[in-house]
N, C-alpha and C positions, 0 to 999 in steps of 0.2 A: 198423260193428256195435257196437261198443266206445261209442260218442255217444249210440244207439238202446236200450243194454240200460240203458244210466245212466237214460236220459228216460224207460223203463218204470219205473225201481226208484224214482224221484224220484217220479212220476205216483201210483203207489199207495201211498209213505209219506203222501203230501199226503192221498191219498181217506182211509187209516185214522184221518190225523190229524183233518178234518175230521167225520167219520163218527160218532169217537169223544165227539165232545163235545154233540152233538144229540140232543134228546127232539123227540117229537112236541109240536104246537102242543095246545092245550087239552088238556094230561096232567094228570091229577088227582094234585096232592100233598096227603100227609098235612098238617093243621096242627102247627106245631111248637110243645110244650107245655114252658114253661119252669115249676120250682119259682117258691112266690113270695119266699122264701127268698133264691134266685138275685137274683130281683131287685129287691126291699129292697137285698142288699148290693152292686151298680150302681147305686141312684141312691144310697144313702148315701155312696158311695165317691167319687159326681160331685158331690154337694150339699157336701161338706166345706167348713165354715165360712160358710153358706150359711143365709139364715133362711126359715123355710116363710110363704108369704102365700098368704090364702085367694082362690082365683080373684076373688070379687066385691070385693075388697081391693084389688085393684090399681086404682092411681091415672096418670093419665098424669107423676108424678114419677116413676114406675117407668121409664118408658121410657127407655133407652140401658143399662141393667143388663143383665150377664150376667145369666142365668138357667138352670135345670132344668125342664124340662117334663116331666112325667109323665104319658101319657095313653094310651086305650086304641088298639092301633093300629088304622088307620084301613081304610074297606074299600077304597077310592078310593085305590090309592097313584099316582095319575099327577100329581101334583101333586108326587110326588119326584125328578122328570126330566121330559124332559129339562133340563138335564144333572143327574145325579146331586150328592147333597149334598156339600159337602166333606167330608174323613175325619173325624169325630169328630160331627157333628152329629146325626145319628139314628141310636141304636141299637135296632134291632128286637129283644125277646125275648118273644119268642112272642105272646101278643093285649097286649103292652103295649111301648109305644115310650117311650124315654129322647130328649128332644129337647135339644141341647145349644147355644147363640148368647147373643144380645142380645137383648131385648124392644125391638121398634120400632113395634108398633102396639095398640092394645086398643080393640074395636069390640065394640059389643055382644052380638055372638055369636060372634066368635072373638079370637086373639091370634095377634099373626104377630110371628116370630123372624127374624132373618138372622144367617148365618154366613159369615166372608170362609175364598174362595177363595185355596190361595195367590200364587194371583199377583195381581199387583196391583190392585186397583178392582174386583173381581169379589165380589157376595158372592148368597148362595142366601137368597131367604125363603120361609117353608115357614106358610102360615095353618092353626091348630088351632083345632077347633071349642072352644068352653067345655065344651058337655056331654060332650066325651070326655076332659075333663081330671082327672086323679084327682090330682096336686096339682103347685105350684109353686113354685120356691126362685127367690130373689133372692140377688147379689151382699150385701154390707154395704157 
């Protein structure tokens, strides 16, 4: 009895816990509206010591520089997983994303970043269109 009442009490902490964490599939959330305020001082704070270069400016000397990307976020996020970015590479604040790597490619209509995973050899590249780009920083 004492075996039975444990595997009921265990059975229904697992259902609340599970239960608890679930939305229905296609639930309509709110968009999330950040100040622009907010995020001026996110990328100023990531761009630090960092010189702004105009999208059509960049040159393939640019490539292998850190950089900041600025742009608006995108509608298509499945290009951000699997697997997910590593920590620090994309921050979302509300219709505008801080993208944060290396410049490793520049093709006429977009720019692709990569950012290492931390373990070893692993790194995420994430391709930004130009026209959703509102602007770019460069290492010095």
């Amino acid at each position: 009895m004492n075996i039975t009442h444990r595997f009921v009490c265990l059975a229904l902490v697992a259902a609340c816990l599970g239960v608890s964490g679930c939305k229905k599939k296609g639930a309509v959330t709110e968009p999330v509206t950040v100040d622009q305020s907010q995020i001026d001082a996110a990328r100023d704070a990531a761009t630090r010591d960092m010189q702004k270069v105009a999208v059509s400016g960049l040159k393939k000397s640019h490539m292998g520089k850190k950089c900041v990307v600025t742009a608006y976020t995108m509608e298509d996020k499945s290009q951000l997983g699997p697997p997910p970015p590593p920590f620090g590479m994309v921050r979302l604040l509300g219709d505008t994303t801080l993208y944060q790597g290396e410049l490793v490619d520049i093709a006429p209509g977009t720019l692709t970043i990569q950012a290492p995973y931390p373990t070893a050899g692993r790194v995420k590249e994430i391709e930004i269109d130009k026209e959703d780009i509102q602007s770019v920083h460069l290492a010095r």
